[in-house]
N, CA and C atoms of all chains as a GROMACS GRO file, in nm:
protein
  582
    1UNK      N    1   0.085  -0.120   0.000
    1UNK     CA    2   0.000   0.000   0.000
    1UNK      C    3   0.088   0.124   0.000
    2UNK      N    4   0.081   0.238  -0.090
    2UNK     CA    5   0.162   0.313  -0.089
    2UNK      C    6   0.146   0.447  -0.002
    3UNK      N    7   0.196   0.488   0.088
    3UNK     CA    8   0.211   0.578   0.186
    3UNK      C    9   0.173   0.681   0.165
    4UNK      N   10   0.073   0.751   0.259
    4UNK     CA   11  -0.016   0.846   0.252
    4UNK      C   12   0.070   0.962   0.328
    5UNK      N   13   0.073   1.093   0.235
    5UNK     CA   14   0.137   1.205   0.316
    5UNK      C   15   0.030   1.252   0.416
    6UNK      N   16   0.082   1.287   0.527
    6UNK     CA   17   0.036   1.344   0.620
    6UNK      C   18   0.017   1.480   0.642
    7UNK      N   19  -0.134   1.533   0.717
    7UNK     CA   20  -0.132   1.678   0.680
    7UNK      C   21  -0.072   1.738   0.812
    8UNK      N   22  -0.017   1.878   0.813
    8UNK     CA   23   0.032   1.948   0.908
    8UNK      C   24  -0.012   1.890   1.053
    9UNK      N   25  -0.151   1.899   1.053
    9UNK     CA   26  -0.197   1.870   1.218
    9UNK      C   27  -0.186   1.698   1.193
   10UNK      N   28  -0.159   1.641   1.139
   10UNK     CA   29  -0.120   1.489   1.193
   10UNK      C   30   0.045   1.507   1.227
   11UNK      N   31   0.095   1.544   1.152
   11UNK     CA   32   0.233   1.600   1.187
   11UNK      C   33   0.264   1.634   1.338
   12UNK      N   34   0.255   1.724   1.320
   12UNK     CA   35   0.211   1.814   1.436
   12UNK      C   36   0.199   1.698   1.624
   13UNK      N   37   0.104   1.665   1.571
   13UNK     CA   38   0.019   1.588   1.656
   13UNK      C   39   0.149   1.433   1.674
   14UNK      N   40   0.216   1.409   1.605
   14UNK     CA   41   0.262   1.281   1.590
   14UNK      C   42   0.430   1.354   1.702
   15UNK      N   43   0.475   1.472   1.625
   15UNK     CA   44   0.579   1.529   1.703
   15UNK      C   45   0.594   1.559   1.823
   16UNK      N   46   0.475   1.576   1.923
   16UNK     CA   47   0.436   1.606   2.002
   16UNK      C   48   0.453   1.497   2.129
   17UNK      N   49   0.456   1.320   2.032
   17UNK     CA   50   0.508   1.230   2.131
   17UNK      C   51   0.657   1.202   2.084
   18UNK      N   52   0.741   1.264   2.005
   18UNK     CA   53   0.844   1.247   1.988
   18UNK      C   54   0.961   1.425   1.999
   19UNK      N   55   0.942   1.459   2.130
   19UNK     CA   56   1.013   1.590   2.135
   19UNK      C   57   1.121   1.626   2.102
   20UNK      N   58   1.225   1.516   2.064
   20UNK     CA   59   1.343   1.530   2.014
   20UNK      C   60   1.366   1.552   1.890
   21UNK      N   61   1.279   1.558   1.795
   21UNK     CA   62   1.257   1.567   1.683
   21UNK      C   63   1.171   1.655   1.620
   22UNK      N   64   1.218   1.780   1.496
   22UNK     CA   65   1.171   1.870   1.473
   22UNK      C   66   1.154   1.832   1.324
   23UNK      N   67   1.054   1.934   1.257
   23UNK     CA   68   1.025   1.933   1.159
   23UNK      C   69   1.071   2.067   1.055
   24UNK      N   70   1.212   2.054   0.983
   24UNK     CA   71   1.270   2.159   0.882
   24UNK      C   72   1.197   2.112   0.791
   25UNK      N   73   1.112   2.221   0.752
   25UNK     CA   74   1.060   2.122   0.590
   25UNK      C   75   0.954   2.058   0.617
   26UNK      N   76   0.958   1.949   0.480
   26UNK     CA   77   0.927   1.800   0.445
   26UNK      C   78   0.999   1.725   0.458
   27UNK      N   79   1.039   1.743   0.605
   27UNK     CA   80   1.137   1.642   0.655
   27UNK      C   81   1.133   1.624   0.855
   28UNK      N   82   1.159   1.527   0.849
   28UNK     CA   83   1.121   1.510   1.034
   28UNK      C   84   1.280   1.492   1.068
   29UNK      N   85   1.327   1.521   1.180
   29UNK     CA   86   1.493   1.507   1.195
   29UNK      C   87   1.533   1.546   1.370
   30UNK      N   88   1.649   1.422   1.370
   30UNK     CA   89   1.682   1.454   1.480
   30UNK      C   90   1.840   1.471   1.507
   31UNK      N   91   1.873   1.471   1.584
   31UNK     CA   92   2.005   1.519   1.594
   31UNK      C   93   2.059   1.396   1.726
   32UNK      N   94   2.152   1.283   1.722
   32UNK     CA   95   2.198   1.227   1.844
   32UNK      C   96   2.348   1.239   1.859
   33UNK      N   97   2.367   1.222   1.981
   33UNK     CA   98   2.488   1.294   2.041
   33UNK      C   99   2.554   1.197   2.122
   34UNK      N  100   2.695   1.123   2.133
   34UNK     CA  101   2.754   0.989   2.099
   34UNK      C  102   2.839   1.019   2.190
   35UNK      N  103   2.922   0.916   2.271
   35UNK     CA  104   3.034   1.015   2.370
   35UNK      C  105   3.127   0.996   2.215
   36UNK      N  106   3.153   0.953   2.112
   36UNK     CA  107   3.273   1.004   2.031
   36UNK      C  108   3.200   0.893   1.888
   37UNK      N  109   3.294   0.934   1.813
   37UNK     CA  110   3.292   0.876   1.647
   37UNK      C  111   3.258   0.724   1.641
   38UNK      N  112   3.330   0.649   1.720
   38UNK     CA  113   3.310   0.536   1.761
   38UNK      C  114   3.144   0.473   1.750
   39UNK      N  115   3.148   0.601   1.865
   39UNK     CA  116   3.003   0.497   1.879
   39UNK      C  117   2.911   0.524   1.806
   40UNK      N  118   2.898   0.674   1.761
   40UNK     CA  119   2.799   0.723   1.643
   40UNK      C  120   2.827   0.608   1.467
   41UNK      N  121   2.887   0.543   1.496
   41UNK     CA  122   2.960   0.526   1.366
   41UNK      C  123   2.831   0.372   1.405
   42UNK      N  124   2.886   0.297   1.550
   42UNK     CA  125   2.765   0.176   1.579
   42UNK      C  126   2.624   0.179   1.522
   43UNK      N  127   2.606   0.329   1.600
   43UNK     CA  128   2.416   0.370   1.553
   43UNK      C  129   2.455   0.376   1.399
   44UNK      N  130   2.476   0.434   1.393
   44UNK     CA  131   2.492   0.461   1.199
   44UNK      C  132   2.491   0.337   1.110
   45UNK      N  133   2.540   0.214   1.171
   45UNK     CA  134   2.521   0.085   1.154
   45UNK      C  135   2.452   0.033   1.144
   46UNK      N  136   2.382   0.012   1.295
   46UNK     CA  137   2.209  -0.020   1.330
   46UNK      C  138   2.092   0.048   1.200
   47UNK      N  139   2.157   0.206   1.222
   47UNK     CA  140   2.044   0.256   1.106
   47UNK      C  141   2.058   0.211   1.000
   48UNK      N  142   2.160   0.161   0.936
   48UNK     CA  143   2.168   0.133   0.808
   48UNK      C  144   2.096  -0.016   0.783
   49UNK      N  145   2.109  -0.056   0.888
   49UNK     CA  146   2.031  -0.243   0.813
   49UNK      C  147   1.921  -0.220   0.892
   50UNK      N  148   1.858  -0.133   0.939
   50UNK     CA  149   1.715  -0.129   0.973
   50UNK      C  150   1.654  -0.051   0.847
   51UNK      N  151   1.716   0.044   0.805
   51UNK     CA  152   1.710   0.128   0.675
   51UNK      C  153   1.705  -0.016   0.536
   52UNK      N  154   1.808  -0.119   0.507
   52UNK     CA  155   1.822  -0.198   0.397
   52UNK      C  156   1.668  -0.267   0.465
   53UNK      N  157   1.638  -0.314   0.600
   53UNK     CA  158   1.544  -0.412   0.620
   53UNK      C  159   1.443  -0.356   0.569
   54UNK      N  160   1.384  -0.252   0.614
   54UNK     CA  161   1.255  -0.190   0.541
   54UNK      C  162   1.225  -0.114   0.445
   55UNK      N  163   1.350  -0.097   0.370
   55UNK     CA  164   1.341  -0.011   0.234
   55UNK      C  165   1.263   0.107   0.318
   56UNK      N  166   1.345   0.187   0.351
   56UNK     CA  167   1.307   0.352   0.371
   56UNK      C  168   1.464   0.403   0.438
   57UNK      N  169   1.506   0.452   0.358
   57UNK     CA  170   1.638   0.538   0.362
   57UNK      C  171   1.601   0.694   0.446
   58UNK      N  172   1.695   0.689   0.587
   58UNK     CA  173   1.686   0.862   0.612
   58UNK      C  174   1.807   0.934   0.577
   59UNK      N  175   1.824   1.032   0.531
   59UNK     CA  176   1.984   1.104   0.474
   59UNK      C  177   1.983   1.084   0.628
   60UNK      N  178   2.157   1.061   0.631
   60UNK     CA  179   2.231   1.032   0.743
   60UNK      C  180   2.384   1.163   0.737
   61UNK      N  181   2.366   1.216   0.853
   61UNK     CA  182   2.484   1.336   0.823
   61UNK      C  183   2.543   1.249   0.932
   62UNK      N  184   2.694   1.292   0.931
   62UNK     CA  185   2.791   1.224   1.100
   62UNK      C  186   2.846   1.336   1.055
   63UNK      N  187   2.892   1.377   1.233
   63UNK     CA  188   2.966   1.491   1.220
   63UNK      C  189   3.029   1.494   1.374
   64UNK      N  190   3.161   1.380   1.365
   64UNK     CA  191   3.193   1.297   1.460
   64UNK      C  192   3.111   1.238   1.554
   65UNK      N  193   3.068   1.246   1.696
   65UNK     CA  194   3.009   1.188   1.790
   65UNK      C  195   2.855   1.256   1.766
   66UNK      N  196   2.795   1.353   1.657
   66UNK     CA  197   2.651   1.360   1.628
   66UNK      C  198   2.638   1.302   1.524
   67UNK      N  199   2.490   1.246   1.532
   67UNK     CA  200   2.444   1.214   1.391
   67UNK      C  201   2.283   1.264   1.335
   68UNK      N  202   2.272   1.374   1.229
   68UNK     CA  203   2.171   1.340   1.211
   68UNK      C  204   2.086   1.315   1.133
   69UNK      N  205   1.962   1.249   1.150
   69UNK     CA  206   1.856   1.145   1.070
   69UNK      C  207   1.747   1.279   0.993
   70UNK      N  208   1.738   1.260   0.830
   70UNK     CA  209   1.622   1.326   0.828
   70UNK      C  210   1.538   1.218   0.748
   71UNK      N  211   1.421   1.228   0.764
   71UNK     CA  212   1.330   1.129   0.735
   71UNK      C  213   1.230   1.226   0.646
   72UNK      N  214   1.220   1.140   0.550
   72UNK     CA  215   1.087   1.213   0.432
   72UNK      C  216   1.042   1.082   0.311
   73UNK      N  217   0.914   1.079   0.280
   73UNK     CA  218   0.863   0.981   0.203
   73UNK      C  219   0.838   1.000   0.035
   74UNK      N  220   0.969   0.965  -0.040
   74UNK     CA  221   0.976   1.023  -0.157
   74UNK      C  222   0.829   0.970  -0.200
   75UNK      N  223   0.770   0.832  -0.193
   75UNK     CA  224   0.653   0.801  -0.236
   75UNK      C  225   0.489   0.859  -0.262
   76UNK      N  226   0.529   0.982  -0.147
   76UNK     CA  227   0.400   1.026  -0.156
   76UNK      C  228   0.449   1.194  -0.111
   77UNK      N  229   0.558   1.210  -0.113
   77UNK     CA  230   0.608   1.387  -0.166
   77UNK      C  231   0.599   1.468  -0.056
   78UNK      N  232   0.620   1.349   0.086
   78UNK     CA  233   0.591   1.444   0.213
   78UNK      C  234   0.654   1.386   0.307
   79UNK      N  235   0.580   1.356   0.449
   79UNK     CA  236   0.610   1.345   0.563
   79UNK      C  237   0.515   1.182   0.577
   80UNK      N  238   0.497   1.093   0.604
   80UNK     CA  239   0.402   0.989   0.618
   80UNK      C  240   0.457   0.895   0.748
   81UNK      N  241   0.352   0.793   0.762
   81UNK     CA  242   0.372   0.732   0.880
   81UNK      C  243   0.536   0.654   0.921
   82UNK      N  244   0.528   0.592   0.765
   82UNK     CA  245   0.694   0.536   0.802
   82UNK      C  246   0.824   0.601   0.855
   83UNK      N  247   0.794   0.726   0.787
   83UNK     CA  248   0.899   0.834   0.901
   83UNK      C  249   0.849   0.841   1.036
   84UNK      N  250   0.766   0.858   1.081
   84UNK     CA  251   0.697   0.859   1.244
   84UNK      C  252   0.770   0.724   1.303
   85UNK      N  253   0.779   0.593   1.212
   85UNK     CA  254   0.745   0.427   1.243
   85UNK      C  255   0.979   0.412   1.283
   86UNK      N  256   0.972   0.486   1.138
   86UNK     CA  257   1.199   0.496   1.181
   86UNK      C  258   1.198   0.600   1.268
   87UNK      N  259   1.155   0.662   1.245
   87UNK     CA  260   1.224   0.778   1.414
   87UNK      C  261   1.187   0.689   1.526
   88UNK      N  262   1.079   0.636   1.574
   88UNK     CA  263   1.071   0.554   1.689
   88UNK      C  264   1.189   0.438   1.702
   89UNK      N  265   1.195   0.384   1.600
   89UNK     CA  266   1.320   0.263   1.583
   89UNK      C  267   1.412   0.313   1.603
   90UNK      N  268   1.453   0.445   1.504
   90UNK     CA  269   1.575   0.494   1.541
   90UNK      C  270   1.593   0.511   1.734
   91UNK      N  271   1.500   0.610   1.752
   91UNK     CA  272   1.530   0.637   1.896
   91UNK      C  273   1.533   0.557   1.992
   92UNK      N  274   1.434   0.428   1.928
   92UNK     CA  275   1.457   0.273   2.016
   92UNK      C  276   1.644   0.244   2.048
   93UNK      N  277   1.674   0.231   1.896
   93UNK     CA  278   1.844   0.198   1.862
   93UNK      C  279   1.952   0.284   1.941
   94UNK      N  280   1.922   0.394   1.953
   94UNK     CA  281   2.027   0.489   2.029
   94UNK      C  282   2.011   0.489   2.142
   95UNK      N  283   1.933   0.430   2.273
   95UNK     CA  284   1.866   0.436   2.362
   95UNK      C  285   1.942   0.278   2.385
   96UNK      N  286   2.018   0.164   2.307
   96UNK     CA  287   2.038   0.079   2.335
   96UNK      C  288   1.902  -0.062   2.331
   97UNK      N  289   1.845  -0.063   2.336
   97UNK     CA  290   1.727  -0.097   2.341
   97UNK      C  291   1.688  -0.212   2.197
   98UNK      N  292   5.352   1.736   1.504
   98UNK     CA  293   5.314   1.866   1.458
   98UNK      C  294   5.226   1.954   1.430
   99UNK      N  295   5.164   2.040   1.463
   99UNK     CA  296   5.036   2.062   1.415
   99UNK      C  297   5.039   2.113   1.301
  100UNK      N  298   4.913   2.080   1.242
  100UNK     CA  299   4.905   2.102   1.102
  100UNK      C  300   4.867   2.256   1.059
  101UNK      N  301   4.929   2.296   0.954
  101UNK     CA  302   4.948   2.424   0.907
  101UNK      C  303   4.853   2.490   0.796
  102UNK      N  304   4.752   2.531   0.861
  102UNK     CA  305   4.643   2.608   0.754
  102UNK      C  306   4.723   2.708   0.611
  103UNK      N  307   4.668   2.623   0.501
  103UNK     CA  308   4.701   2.592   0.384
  103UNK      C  309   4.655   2.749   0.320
  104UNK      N  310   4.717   2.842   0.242
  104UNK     CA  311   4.702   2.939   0.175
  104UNK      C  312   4.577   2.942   0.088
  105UNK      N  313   4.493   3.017   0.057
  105UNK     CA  314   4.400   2.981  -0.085
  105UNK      C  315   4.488   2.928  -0.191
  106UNK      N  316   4.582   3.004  -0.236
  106UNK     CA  317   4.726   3.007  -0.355
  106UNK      C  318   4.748   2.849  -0.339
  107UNK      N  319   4.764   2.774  -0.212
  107UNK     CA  320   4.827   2.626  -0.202
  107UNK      C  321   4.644   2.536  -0.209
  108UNK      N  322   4.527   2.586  -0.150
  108UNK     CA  323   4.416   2.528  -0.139
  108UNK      C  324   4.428   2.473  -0.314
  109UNK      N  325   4.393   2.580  -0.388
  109UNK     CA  326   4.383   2.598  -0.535
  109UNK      C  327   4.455   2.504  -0.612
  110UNK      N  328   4.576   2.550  -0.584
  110UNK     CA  329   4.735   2.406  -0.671
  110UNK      C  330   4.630   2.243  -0.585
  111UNK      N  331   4.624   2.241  -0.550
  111UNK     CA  332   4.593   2.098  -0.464
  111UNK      C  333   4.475   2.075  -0.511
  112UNK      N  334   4.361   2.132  -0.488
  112UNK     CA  335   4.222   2.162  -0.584
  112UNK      C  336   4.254   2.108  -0.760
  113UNK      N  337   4.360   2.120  -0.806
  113UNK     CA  338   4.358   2.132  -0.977
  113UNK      C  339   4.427   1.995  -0.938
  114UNK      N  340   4.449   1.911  -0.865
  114UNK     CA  341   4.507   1.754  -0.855
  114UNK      C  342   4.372   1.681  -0.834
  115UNK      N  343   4.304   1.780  -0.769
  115UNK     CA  344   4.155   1.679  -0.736
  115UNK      C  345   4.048   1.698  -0.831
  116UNK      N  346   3.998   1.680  -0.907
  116UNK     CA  347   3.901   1.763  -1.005
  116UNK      C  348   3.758   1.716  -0.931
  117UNK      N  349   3.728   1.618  -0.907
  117UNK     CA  350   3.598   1.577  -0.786
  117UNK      C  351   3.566   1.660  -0.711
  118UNK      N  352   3.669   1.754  -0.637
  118UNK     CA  353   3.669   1.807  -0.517
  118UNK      C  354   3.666   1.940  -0.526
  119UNK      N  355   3.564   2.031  -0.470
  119UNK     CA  356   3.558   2.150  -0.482
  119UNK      C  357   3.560   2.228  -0.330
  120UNK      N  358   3.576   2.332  -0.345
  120UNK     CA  359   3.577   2.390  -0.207
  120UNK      C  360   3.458   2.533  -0.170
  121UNK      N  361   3.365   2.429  -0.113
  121UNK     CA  362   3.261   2.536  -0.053
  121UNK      C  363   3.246   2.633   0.061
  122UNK      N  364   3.369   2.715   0.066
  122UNK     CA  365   3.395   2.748   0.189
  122UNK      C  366   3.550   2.688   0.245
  123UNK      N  367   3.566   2.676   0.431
  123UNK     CA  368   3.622   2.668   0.468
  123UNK      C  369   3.676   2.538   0.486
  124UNK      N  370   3.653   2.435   0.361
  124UNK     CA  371   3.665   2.292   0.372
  124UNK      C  372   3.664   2.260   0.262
  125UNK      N  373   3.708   2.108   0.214
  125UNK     CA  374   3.694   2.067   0.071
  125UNK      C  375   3.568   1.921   0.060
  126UNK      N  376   3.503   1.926  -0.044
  126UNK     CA  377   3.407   1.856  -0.043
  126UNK      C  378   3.342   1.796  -0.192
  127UNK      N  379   3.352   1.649  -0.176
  127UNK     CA  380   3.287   1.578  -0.290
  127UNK      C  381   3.201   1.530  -0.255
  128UNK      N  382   3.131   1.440  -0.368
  128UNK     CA  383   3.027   1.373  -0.317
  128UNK      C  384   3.048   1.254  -0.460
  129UNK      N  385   3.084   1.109  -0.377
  129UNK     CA  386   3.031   1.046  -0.454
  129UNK      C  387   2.917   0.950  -0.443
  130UNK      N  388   2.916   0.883  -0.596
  130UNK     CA  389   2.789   0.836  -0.600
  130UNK      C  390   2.835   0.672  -0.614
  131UNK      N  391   2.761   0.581  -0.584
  131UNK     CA  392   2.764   0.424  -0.598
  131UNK      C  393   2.602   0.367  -0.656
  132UNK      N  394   2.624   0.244  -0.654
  132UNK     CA  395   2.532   0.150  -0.730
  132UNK      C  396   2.391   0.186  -0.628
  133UNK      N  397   2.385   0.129  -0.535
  133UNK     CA  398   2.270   0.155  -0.411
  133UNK      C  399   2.340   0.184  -0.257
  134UNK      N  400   2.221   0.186  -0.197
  134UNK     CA  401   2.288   0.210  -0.024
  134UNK      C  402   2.378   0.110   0.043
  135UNK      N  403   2.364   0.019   0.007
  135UNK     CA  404   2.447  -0.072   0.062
  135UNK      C  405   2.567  -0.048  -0.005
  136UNK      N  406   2.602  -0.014  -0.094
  136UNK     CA  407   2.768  -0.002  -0.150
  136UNK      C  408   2.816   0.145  -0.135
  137UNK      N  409   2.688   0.217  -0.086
  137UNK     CA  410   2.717   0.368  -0.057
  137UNK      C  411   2.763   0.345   0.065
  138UNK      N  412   2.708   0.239   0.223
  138UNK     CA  413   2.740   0.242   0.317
  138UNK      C  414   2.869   0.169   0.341
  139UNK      N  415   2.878   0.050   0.223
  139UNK     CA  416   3.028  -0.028   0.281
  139UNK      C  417   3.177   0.097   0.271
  140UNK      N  418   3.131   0.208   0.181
  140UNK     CA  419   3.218   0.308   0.147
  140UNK      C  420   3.238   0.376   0.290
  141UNK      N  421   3.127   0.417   0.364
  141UNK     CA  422   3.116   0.473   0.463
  141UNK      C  423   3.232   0.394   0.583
  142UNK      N  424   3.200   0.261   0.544
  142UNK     CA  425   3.274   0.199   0.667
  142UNK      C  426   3.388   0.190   0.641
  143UNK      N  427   3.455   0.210   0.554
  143UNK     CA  428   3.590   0.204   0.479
  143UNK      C  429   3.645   0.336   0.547
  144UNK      N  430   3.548   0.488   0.483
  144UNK     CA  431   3.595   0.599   0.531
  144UNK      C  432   3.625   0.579   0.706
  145UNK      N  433   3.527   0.527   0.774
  145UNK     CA  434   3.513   0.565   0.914
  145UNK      C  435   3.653   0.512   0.957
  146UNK      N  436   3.669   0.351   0.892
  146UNK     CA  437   3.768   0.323   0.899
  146UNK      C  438   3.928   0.369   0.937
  147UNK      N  439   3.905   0.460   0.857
  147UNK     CA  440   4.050   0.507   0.770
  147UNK      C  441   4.062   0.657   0.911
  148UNK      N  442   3.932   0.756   0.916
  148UNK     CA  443   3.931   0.857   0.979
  148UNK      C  444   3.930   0.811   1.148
  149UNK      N  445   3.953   0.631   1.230
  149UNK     CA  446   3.950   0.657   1.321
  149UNK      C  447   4.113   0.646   1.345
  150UNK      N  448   4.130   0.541   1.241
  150UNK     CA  449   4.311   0.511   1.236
  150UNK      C  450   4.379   0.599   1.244
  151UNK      N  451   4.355   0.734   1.118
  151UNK     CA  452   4.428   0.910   1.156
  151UNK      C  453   4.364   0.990   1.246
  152UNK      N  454   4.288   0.959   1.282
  152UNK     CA  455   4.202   1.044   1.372
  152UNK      C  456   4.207   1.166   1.300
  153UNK      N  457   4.140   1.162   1.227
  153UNK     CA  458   4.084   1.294   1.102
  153UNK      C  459   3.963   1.257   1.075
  154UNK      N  460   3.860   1.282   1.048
  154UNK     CA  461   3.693   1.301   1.119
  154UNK      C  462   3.673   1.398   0.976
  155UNK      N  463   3.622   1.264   0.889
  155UNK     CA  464   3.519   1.432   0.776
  155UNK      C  465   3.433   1.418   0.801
  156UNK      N  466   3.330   1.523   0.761
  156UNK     CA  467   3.171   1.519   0.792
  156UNK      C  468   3.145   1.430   0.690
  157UNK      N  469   3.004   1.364   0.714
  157UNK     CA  470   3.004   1.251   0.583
  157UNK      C  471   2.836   1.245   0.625
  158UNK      N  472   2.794   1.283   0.458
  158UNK     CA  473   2.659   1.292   0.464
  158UNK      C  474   2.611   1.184   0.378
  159UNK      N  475   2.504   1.103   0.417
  159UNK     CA  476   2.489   0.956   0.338
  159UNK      C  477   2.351   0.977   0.319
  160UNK      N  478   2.287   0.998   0.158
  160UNK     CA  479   2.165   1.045   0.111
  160UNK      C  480   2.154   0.901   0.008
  161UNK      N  481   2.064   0.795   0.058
  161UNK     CA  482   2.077   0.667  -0.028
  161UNK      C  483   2.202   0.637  -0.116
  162UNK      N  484   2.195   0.659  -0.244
  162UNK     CA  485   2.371   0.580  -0.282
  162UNK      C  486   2.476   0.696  -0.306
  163UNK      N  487   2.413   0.828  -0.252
  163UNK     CA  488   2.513   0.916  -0.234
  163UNK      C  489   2.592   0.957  -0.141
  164UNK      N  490   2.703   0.986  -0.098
  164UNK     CA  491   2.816   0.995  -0.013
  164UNK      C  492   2.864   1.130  -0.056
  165UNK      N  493   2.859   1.231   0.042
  165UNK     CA  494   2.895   1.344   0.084
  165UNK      C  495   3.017   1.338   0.194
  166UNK      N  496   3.174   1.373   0.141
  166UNK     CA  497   3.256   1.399   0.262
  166UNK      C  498   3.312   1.579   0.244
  167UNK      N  499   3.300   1.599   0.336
  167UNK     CA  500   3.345   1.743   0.359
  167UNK      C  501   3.510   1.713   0.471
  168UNK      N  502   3.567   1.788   0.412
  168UNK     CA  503   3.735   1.792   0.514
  168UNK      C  504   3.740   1.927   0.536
  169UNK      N  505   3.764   1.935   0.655
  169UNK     CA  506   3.852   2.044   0.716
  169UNK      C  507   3.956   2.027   0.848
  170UNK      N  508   4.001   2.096   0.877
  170UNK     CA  509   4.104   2.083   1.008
  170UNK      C  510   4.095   2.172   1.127
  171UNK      N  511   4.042   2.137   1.164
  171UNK     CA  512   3.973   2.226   1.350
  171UNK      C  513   4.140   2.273   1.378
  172UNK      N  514   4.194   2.224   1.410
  172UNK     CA  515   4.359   2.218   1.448
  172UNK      C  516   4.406   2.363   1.419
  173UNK      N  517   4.374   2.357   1.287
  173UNK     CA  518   4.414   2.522   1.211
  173UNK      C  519   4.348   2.578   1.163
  174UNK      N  520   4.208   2.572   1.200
  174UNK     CA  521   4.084   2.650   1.138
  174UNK      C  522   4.087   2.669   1.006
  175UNK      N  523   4.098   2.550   0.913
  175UNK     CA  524   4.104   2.588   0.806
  175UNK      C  525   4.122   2.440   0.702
  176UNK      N  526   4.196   2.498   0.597
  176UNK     CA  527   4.239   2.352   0.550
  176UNK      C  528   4.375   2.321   0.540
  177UNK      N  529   4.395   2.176   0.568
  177UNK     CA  530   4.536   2.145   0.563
  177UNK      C  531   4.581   2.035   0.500
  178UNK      N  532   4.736   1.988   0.458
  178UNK     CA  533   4.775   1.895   0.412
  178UNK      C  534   4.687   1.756   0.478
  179UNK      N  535   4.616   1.755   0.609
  179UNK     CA  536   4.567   1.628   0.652
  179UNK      C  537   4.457   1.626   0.538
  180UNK      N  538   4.360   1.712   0.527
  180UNK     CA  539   4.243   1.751   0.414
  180UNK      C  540   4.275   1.651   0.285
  181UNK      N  541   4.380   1.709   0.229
  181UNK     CA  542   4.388   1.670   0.112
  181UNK      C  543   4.456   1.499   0.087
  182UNK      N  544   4.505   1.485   0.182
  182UNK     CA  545   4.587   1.316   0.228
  182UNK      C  546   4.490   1.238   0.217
  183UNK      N  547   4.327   1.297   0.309
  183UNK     CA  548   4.277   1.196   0.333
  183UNK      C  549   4.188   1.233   0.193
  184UNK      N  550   4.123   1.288   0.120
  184UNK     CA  551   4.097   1.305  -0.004
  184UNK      C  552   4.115   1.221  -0.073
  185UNK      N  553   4.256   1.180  -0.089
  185UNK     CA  554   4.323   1.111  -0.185
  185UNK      C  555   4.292   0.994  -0.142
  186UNK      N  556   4.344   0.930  -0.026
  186UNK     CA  557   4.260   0.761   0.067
  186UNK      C  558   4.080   0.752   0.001
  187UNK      N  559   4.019   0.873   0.005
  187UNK     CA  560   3.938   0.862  -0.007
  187UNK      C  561   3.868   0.751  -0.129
  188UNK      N  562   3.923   0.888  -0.208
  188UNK     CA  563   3.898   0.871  -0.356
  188UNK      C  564   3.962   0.726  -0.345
  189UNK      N  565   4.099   0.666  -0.342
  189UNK     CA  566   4.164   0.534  -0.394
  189UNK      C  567   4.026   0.444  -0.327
  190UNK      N  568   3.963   0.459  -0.217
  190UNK     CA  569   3.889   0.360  -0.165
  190UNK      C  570   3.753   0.362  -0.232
  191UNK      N  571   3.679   0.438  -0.293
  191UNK     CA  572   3.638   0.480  -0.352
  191UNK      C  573   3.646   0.420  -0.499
  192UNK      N  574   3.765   0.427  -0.510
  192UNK     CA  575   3.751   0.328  -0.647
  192UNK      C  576   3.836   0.138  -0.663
  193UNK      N  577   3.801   0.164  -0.488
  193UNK     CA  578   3.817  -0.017  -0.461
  193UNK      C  579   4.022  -0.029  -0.478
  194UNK      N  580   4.099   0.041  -0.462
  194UNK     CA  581   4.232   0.056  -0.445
  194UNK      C  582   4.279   0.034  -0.276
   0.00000   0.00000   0.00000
């Protein structure tokens, strides 16, 4: 089923249980903070075969011990649930968890 | 030793060895491209590789099979012979060397 963009107040409303994460854009994004390169480089790992497992890629910046995730749904030209569904995973993953 | 922030006059000569590499500012920066994410990320792990061994840290932005590295040198606020060293690692890894 192909992914439905979401309007502002679902947005909105969805960010609201995820405070670490802001919305630049058509894009949801967070910023995590690593004691050094090392370990940001681990998460960056994790994200990447959770990223190959479900086919949904977030641009990934590193910028030594930060990393950050922006999430957007080329499929439907916005913001949609699967970005809401990897930011939770993601923040599951960095949390150790 | 610490490394010695590089002239524009020397940025430039070094710039015309790299033709990939342009300089947006206070750093030098390519971006290459690969087959999909997974051969965009094994690149990544190669770079991380290489930047924990020198402990030289580029920013590295990973947009599905594209690879963004930016160099600069905190050391000397600027750019330096480390910049362009690891450029060159880059690129050879980059093209599987």
């Amino acid at each position: 089923m192909a992914p439905v963009k979401l309007s502002d107040t679902e947005v909105e409303a969805r960010l609201d249980t995820l405070p670490d994460w802001s919305r630049p854009g058509e894009e949801i994004q967070r910023t995590y903070r690593f004691k050094d390169f090392v370990e940001a480089m681990a998460f960056v790992a994790k994200v990447a075969d959770r990223a190959e497992a479900v086919q949904h890629h977030p641009d990934i910046l590193i910028r030594w011990n930060r990393v950050t995730l922006s999430l957007s749904t080329h499929d439907c030209g916005g913001i949609s649930e699967k970005d809401f569904a990897f930011a939770r995973d993601a923040d599951a993953m960095a949390a150790g968890r």
